[in-house]
C-alpha positions in Angstrom: 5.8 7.8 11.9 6.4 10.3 9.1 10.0 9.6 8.8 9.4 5.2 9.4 6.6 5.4 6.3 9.0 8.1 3.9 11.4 5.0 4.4 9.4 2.6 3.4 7.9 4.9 0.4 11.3 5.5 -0.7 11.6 1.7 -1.2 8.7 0.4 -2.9 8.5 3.9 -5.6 11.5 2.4 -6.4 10.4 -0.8 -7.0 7.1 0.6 -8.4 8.8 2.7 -10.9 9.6 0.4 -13.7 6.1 -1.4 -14.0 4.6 1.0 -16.4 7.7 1.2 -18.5 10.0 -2.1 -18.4 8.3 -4.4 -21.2 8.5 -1.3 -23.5 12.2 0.2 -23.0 13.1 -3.2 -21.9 13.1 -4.5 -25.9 16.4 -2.9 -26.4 18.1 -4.9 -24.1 20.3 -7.8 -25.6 18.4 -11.3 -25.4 15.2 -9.8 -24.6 12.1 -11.7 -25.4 8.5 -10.6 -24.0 9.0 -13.6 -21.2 12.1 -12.8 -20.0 11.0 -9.3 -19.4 8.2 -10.5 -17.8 10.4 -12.4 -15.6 12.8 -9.9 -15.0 9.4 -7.5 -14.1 8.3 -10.3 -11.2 11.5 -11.3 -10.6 12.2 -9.5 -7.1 9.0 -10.8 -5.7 11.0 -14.5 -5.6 14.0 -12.9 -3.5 11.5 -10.8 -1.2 9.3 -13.9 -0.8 12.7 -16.1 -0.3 14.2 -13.6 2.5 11.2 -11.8 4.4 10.8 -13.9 7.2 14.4 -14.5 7.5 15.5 -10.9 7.6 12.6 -10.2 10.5 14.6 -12.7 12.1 17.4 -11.6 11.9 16.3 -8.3 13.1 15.5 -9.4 16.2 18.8 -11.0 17.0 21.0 -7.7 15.1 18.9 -5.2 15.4 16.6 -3.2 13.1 18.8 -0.5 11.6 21.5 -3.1 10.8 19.1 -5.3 9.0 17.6 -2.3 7.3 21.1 -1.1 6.4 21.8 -4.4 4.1 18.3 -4.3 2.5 19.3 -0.7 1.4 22.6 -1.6 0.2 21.2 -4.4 -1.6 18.7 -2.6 -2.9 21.0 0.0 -4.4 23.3 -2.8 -5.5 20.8 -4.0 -7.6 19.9 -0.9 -8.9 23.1 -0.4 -10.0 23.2 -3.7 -11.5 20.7 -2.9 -13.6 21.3 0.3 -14.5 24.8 -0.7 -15.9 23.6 -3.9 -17.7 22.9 -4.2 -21.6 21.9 -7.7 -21.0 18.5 -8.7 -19.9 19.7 -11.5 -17.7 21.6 -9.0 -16.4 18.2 -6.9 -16.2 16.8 -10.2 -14.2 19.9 -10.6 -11.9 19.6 -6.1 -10.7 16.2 -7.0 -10.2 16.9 -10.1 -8.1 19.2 -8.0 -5.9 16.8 -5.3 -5.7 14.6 -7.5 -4.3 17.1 -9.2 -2.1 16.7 -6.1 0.5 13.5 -8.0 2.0 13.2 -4.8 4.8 9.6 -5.1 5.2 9.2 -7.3 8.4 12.2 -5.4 9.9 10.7 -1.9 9.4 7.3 -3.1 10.5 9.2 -4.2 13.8 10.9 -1.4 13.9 7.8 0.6 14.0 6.0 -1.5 17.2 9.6 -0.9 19.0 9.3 3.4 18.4 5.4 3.7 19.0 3.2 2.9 21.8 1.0 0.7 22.0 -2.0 3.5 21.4 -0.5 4.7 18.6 0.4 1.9 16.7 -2.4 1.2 14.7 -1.9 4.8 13.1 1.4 4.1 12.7 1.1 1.0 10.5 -2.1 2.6 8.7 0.8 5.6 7.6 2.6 3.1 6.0 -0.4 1.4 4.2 -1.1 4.6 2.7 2.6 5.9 2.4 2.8 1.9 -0.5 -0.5 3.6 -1.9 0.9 7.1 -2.9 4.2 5.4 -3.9 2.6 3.1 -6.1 0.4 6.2 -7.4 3.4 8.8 -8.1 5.9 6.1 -9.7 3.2 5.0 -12.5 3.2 8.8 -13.3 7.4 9.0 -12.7 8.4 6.2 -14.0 7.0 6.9 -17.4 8.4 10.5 -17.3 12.2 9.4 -16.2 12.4 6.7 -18.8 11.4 9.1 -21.3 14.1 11.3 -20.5 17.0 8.8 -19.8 16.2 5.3 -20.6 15.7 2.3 -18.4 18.5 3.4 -16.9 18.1 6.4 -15.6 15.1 4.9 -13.8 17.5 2.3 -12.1 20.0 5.5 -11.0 16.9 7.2 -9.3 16.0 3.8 -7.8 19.9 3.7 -6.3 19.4 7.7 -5.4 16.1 6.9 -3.6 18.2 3.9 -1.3 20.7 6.6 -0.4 17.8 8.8 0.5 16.4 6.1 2.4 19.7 5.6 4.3 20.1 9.5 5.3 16.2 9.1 6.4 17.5 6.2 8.7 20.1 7.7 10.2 19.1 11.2 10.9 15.2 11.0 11.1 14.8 7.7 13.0 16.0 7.2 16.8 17.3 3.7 17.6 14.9 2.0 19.6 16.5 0.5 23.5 17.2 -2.4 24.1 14.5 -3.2 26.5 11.5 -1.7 25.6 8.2 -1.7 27.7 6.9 -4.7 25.9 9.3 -6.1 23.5 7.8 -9.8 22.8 4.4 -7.9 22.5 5.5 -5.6 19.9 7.1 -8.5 18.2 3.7 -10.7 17.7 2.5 -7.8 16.5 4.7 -6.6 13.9 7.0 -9.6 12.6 6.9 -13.3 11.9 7.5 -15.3 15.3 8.3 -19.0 14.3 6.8 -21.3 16.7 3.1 -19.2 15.4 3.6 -20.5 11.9 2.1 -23.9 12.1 -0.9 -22.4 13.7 -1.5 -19.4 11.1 -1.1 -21.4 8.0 -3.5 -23.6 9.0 -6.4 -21.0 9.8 -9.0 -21.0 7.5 -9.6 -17.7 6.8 -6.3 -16.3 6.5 -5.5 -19.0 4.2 -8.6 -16.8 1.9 -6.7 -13.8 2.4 -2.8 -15.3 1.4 -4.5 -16.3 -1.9 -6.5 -13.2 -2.0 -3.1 -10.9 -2.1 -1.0 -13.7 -4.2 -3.9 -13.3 -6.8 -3.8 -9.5 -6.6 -0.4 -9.3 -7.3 -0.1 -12.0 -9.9 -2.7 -9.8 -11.8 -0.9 -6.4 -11.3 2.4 -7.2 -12.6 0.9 -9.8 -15.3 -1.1 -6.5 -16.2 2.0 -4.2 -16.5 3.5 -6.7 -19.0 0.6 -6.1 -21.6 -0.6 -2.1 -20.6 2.2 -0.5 -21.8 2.2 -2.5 -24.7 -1.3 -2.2 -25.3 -0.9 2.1 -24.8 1.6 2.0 -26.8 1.5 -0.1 -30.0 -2.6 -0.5 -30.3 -3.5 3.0 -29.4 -0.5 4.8 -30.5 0.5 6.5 -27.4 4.4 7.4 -26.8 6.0 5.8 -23.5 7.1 8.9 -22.3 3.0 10.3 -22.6 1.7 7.3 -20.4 2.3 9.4 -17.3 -0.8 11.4 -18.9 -3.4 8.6 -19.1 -2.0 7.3 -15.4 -1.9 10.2 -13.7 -5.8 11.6 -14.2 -7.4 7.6 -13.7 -5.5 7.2 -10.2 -6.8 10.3 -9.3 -10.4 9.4 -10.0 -10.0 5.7 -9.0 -9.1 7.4 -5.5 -11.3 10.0 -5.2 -14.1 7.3 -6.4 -12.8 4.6 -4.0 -13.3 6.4 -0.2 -17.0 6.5 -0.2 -16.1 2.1 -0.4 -13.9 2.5 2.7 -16.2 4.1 4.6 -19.1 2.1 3.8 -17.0 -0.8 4.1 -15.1 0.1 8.0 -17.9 2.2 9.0 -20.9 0.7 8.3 -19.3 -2.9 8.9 -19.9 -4.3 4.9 -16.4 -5.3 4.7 -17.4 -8.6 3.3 -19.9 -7.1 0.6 -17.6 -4.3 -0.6 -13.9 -6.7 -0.8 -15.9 -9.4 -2.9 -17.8 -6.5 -5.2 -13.9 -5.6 -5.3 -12.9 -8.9 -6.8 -15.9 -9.5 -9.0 -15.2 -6.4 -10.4 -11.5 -6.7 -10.8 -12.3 -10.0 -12.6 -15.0 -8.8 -14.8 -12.5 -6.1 -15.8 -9.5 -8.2 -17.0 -12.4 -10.3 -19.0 -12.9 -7.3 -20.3 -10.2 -5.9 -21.1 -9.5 -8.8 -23.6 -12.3 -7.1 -26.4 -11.8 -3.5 -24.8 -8.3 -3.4 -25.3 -8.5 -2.1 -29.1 -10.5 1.0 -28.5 -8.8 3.9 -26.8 -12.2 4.8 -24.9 -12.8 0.8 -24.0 -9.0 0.9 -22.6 -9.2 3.9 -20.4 -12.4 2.6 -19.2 -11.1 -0.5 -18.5 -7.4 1.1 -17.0 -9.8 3.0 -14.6 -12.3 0.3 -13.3 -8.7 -1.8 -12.8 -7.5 0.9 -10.7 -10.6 1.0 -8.5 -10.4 -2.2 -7.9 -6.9 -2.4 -7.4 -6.7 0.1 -4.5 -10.1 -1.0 -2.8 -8.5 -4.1 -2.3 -5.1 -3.5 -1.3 -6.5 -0.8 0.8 -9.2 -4.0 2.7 -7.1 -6.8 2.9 -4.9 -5.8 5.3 -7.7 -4.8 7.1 -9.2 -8.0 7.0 -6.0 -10.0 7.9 -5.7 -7.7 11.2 -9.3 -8.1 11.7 -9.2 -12.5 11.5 -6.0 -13.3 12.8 -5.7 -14.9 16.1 -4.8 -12.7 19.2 -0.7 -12.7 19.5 -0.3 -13.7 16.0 -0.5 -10.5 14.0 3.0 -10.4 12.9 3.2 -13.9 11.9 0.1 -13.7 9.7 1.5 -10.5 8.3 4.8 -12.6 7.4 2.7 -14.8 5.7 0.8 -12.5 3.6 3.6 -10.5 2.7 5.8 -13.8 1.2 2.2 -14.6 -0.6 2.0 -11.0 -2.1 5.9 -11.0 -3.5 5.4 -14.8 -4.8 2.3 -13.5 -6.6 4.5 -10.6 -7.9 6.6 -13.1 -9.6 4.3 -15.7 -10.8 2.8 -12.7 -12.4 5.5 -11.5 -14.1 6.6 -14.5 -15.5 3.2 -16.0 -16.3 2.3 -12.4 -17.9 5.9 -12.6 -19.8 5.1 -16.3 -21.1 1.0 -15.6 -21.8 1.8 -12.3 -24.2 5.0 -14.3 -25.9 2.6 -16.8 -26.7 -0.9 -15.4 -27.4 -0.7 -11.3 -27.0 -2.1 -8.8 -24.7 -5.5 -10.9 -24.8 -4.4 -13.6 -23.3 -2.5 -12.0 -20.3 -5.7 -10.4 -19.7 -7.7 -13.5 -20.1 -5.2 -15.5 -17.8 -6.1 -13.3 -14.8 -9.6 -13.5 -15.6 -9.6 -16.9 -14.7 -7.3 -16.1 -11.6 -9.2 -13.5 -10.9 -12.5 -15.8 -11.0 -10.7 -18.4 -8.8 -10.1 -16.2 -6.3 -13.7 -14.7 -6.1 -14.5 -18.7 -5.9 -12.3 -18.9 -2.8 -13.2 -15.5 -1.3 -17.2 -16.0 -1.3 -17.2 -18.4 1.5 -15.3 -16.3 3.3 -17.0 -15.2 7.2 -18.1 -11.5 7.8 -15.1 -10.1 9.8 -15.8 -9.2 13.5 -14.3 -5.6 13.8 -12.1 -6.5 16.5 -8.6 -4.7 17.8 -5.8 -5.9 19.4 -5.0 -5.7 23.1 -2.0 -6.5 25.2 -2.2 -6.7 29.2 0.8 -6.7 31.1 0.5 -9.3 34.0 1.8 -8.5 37.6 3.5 -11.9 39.6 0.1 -12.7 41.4 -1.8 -13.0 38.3 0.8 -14.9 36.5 0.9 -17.2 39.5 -3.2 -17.8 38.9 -3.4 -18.2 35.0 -7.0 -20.3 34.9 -8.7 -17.2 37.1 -6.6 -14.0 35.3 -7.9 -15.7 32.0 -11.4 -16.2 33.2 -11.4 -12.6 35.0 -10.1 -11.8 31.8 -13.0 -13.1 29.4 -15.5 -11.4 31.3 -14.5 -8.4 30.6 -17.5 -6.4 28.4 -16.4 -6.2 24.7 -13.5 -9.1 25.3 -14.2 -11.4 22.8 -10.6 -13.3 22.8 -8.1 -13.9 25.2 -4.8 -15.6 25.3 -2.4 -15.6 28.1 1.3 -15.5 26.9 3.3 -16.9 30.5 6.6 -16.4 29.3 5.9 -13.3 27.6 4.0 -11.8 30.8 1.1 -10.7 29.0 -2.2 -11.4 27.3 -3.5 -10.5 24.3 -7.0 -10.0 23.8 -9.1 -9.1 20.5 -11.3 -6.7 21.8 -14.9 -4.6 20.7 -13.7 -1.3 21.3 -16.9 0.5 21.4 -17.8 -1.4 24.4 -14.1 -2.2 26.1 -13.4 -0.4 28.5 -9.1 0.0 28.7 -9.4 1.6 32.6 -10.2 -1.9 33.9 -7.0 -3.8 33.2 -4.5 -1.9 35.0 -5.3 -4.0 38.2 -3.8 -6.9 36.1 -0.3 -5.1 36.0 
């Protein structure tokens, strides 16, 4: 698990690196106007969003490690790209290929394939929080590098960290068998399955959630084109010192957001503490647009944006696992994570365009009003049951008798779901787990 999510952290602090200091070292770049940069800040969402679900795809039918291999390579490509570029449609085209390496799905399946079935939940929460402290320590890197070596040099340690990742995959990670104890199962759960899609697009409450994490993103890379402006030109702090302001608020921002989680897992207010998340993300970037000019407004502001930034990237997975149908996990994560890199670049270039046009006020006007749309959407959302996943493996005799296994099945105490998969030779069921008892389905094996 420790090696699976330092792969996967690798990736995304490199991808994380250049928010806080793109749109500021980026103005030396030949052709560079504040949209392009913005464009060329969102611009490996499109590719990630254009190639995750066929790269989990492809995974299945090459294998994991291969997949992940060319994701790497790409990734470093475009690193490279970008590093060597003096252009900033060159900048744009590094960044396409950096996003071209769409491993996610693939590592995801990679991780149901190595774990068991107990000990996958922890597994994929390790890599939840693995995105979280590599979004927190390239904010305060990303700044520092830059200062010291340009652009560039951020782009070389994005290329270094691929190699990293790539001696992390060969020497940490075993290669899963062929035949594994469940291998459809583990698929449903972790990666995108085709034939599922119809169904998950058209559930109501996921569809909340993909707009939920397109909005999120579209506001934090729209943000990242004005910030570093705004810290830099109104309140006169050097690029290279931004590490300084980002370094203390995440801190806080963390330490300030786990009494949330716990209220909001533990106590079941899920519902209550995600849309107090968006209102207050919202009422933030509105804001922002008057609080931008004062250095104590700002900080304030850069704080309460942070809070709300990790409260909600921390729930919504959460949520999605806890609404989406039994067997169709990994589908609905597909979905979500296309939404979250198409968000990344409407962001960016939306966020490029807005400040071209009106200033750092209007970028954070502009995801006011998403922000506000989304809390519109979100508000009529259910309260989540706090459900897990199950899967059963299912012996001849009870294949043989699907209408009684599914009905033995359902009366199970704390079964609340239950869908038999035939050629699969399991079911799935979305369980209570303080009231399901695991001891009484072995007899279905």
């Amino acid at each position: 698990m420790a090696s699976l999510a330092s792969l996967y952290a690798f990736r995304m602090m490199g991808l994380f690196m250049v928010l806080p200091v793109l749109t500021l070292y980026g103005q030396e770049y030949t052709g560079s106007t504040t949209f392009l940069l913005g464009v060329a800040l969102g611009a490996y969402g499109f590719t990630q969003a254009l190639l995750q679900v066929p790269f989990g795809m492809l995974s299945d039918r090459w294998g994991r490690k291969p997949v992940i291999v060319v994701g790497l390579v790409l990734f470093a490509l475009g690193s490279v790209v970008a590093a060597l570029t003096d252009s900033v449609y060159g900048l744009i085209l590094g960044r396409c290929l950096q996003g071209g390496g769409a491993i996610a799905g693939a590592i995801m399946a990679l991780v149901a394939d190595l774990t068991a079935e107990e000990n996958r939940t922890k597994a994929m929460a390790s890599i939840g929080a693995s995105i979280g402290i590599s979004f927190s320590v390239a904010l305060v890197l990303g700044p520092w590098v830059a200062g010291l070596g340009g652009l560039s040099g951020v782009f070389w340690l994005t290329a270094g960290f691929a190699g990293i990742g790539l001696v992390v995959l060969f020497t940490l990670i075993p290669t899963p068998r062929r035949v594994s104890k469940h291998p459809a199962g583990s698929r449903r759960e972790a990666s995108a399955v085709p034939s599922l899609l119809e169904q998950t697009l058209r559930h109501p409450e996921l569809l909340r959630l993909y707009s939920g994490i397109f909005s999120l993103h579209f506001i934090l890379m729209a943000n990242f084109v004005a910030l570093p402006v705004v810290l830099t030109k109104q309140l006169g702090l050097a690029g290279e010192s931004h590490w300084k302001v980002y370094l203390p608020l995440l801190a806080l921002a963390f330490a300030t957001m786990v009494p949330f989680i716990i209220i909001a897992e533990r106590r079941r207010r899920m519902k209550t503490v995600f849309l107090s998340a968006v209102a207050l993300l919202g009422s933030m970037e509105a804001a922002m647009v008057w609080l931008q000019v004062n250095m104590l407004g700002a900080l304030m502001g850069l704080f309460l944006f942070f809070l709300a930034f990790n409260l909600l990237e921390a729930t919504l997975p959460s949520l999605m696992s806890k609404i989406a149908p039994a067997g169709s996990k990994g589908t609905a994560s597909g979905i979500y994570s296309t939404c979250q890199f198409l968000g990344a670049f409407g962001g960016g270039v939306a966020g490029g365009g807005m400040m071209q046009l009106g200033g750092a006020a209007w970028v954070f006007a502009c995801c006011a009003v998403v922000g506000g749309i989304w809390l519109s959407i979100a508000y009529f959302m259910c309260s989540p049951r706090h459900l897990s996943s199950v899967w059963v493996p299912l012996s001849e005799q009870k294949l043989s008798q699907l209408a009684s296994t599914q009905q033995l099945l359902s009366g199970l105490a704390g079964v609340e779901e239950v869908i038999i998969l035939a050629e699969e030779r399991a079911a799935c069921l979305k369980v209570d787990s303080s009231r399901f008892d695991r001891q009484v389905i072995s007899e279905f094996a």
